[in-house]
GULOKE-871347 format. One record per residue (C-alpha): residue in three letters; x, y, z. Coordinates in steps of 0.2 Angstrom, whole numbers, plus 5000, padded with zeros to 4 digits. Example, Ala and Ser with C-alpha at 12.3 -4.5 7.8 and 13.67 -1.06 7.14 Angstrom:
// GULOKE-871347
ala506249785039;ser506849955036;
This chain:
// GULOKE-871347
unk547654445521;unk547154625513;unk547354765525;unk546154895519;unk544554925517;unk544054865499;unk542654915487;unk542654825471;unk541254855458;unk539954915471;unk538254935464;unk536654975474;unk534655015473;unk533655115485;unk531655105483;unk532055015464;unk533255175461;unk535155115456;unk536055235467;unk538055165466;unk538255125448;unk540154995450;unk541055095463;unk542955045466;unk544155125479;unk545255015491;unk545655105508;unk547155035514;unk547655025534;unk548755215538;unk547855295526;unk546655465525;unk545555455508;unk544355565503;unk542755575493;unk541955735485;unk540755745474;unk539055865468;unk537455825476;unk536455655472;unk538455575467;unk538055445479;unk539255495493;unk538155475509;unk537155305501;unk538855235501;unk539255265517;unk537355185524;unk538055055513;unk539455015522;unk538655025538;unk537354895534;unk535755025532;unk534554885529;unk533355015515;unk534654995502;unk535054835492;unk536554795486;unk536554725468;unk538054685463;unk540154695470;unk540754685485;unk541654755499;unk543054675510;unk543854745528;unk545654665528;unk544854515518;unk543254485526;unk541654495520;unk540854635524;unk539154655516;unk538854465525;unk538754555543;unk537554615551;unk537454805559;unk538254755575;unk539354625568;unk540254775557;unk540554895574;unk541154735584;unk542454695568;unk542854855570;unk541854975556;unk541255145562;unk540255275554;unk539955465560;unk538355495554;unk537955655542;unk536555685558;unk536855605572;unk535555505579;unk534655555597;unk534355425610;unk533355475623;unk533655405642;unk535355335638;unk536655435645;unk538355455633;unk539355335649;unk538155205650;unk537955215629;unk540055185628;unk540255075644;unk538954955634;unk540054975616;unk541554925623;unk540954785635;unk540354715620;unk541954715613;unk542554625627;unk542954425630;unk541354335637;unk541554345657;unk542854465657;unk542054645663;unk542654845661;unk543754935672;unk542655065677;unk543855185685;unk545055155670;unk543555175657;unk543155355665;unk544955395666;unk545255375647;unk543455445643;unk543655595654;unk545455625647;unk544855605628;unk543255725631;unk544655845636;unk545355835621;unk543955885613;unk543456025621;unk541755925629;unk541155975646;unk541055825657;unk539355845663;unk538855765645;unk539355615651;unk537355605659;unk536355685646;unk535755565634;unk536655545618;unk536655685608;unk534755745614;unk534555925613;unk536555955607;unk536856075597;unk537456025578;unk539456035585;unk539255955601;unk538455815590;unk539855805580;unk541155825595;unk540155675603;unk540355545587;unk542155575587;unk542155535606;unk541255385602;unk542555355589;unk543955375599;unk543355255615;unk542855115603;unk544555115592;unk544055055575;unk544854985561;unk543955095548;unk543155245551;unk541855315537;unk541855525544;unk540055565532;unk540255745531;unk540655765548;unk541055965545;unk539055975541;unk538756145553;unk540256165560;unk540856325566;unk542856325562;unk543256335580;unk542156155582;unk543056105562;unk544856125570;unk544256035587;unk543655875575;unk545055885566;unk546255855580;unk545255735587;unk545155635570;unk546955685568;unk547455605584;unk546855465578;unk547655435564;unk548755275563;unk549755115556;unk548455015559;unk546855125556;unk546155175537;unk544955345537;unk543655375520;unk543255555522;unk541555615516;unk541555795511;unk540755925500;unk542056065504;unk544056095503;unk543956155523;unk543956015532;unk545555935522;unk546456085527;unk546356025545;unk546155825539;unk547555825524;unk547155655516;unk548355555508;unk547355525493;unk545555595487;unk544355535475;unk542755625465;unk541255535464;unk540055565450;unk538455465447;unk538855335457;unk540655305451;unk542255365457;unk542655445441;unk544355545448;unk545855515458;unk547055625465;unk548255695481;unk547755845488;unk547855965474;unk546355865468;unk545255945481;unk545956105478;unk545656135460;unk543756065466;unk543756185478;unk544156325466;unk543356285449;unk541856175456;unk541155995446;unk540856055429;unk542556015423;unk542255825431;unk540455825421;unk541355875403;unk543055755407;unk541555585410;unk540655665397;unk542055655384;unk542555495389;unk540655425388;
């Protein structure tokens, strides 16, 4: 069996619009990629993608974590598999607090009939919201309701840690961070990294892989990864922008 998270061919529409126009990328387990890429490349439709957003259709391709099928899941079937997204804006639900919210998640990962620790769940939430920098008191407010942008942002790494995915899809998780709140995700995520765990890091901006160096980054371009680098790919990104990406596809068109 395959263990990474592959994409091969990847073509999807939103509202009649082909958005993802035969994307490829395989993410392979103890791996940190990367995507950058202008405005309108596709970059956060790929990501709804993955996570099953039900207003875009996929067309064509398909996409496999360690060798299962995962566009034949359902939302919650991908988070039980173990898929996880952090969402560009983090969603509010009001009147579930963030421990009833992550009690639920990881009882549902459980066995039929076997039940949560409690006292062992707080322990390992309470130690990882240290971690973070995250008041405990947040553990009662409902998720993510009137947080600011980095306490959001602090709050789906949380969620990340206590549910242990296999794959983890960050969608610009550095979106209005502070640096102090960009180095306290960065640990977080860093902490995370692992053997068995693939990350596909969505970013605008050379900041957040100075704290989250990734092992391999790719550009996306009109719904393509049209570009493949290490770091240093990011770099000259970061100083000499996307028109040089434009003229390279444009060239080889």
């Amino acid at each position: 069996m395959s263990e990474s998270l592959k994409i091969d061919d990847l073509k999807a529409t939103v509202e009649g619009h082909e958005i993802i126009k035969g994307l490829s990328l395989t993410v392979p387990k103890g791996e940190v990629h990367a995507i950058m890429g202008p405005n309108g490349s596709g970059k956060s439709t790929l990501a709804k993608i993955l996570a099953g957003h039900e207003d875009y259709e996929v067309t064509g391709g398909s996409v496999t974590m360690d060798g299962d099928d995962l566009l034949e899941m359902d939302v919650d079937d991908r988070s039980r598999a173990g898929f996880f997204l952090a969402f560009q804006y983090p969603l509010e639900i009001p009147g579930v607090s963030n421990a009833n919210f992550l009690r639920a998640a990881r009882q549902a990962r459980l066995p039929k009939g076997e039940e949560i620790d409690a006292v062992a769940f707080y322990k390992e939430m309470y130690a990882k919201m240290d971690e973070l920098g995250m008041d405990r008191k947040f553990t009662g407010r409902s998720v993510n309701e009137g947080f600011s942008g980095g306490e959001k942002k602090r709050n789906e790494i949380l969620q990340m840690m206590m549910l242990d995915p296999r794959y983890a899809v960050l969608d610009e998780t550095d979106s209005g961070l502070d640096i102090d709140a960009l180095k306290v995700v960065a640990k977080g995520v860093n902490a995370m990294r692992s053997p068995e765990r693939g990350f596909l890091v969505i970013t605008h901006y050379q900041r957040l892989l100075d704290y989250i160096v990734p092992d391999v980054v790719h550009v996306l371009f009109d719904g393509r990864i049209v570009k493949t680098g290490d770091k240093d790919l990011a770099l000259k990104l970061e100083a000499e922008g996307y028109d040089w990406v434009k003229d390279e596809v444009l060239a080889s068109a």
